[in-house]
C-alpha positions in Angstrom: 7.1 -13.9 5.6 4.1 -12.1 6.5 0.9 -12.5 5.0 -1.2 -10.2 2.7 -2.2 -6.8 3.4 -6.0 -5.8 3.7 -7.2 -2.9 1.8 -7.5 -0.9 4.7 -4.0 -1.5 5.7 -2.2 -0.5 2.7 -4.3 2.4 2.7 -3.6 3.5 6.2 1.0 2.3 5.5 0.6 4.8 2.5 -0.8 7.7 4.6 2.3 7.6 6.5 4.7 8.0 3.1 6.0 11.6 2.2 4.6 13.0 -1.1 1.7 10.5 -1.3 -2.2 11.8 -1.9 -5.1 9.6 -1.4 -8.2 9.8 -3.7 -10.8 8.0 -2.2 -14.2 6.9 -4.1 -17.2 5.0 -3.3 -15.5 1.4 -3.8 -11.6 2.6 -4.9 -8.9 4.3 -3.0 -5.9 5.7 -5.9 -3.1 6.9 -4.0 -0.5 8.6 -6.3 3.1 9.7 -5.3 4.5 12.6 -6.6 1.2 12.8 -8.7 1.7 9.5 -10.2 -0.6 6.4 -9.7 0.9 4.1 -7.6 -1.2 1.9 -6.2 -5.7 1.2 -6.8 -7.3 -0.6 -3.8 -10.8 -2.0 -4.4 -12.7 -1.8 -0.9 -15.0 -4.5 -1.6 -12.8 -6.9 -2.6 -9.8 -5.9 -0.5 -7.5 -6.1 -3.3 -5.0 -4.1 -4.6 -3.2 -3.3 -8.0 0.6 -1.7 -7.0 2.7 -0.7 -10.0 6.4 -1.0 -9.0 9.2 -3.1 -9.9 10.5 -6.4 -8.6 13.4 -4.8 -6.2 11.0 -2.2 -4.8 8.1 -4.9 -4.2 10.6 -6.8 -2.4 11.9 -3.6 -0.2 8.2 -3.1 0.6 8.1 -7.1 1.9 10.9 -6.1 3.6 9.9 -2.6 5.5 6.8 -4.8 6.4 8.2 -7.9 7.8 10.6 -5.5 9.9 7.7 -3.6 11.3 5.7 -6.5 11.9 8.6 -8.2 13.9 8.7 -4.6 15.8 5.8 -4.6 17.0 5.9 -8.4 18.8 
């Protein structure tokens, strides 16, 4: 299983969803889909708050492990 995601990284996997819009501030990045919040990255910490629900958390584990074994 891969490890965890920097800040920077989820921020630069969401830019490549449809529908998503970043809103970036000094220390936060909200990135909404379909002009709901999704996800709240804290820059300075490198952390990351993601609202979704156990099967789609696990389908986004997946899509990542997949793409990191890709690009070996």
């Amino acid at each position: 299983m891969p490890g965890p995601l920097s800040s920077s990284q989820l921020v630069e996997m969401s830019t490549a969803l449809p529908v998503v819009v970043l809103k970036e501030g000094v220390n936060w990045t909200n990135i909404t889909f379909k002009g709901k919040g999704f996800a709240w990255v804290n820059h300075p910490e490198s952390r990351a708050m993601i609202k979704a629900h156990h099967g789609e958390r696990d389908a986004l584990r997946a899509i990542r492990a997949y793409d990191e074994a890709r690009r070996r």
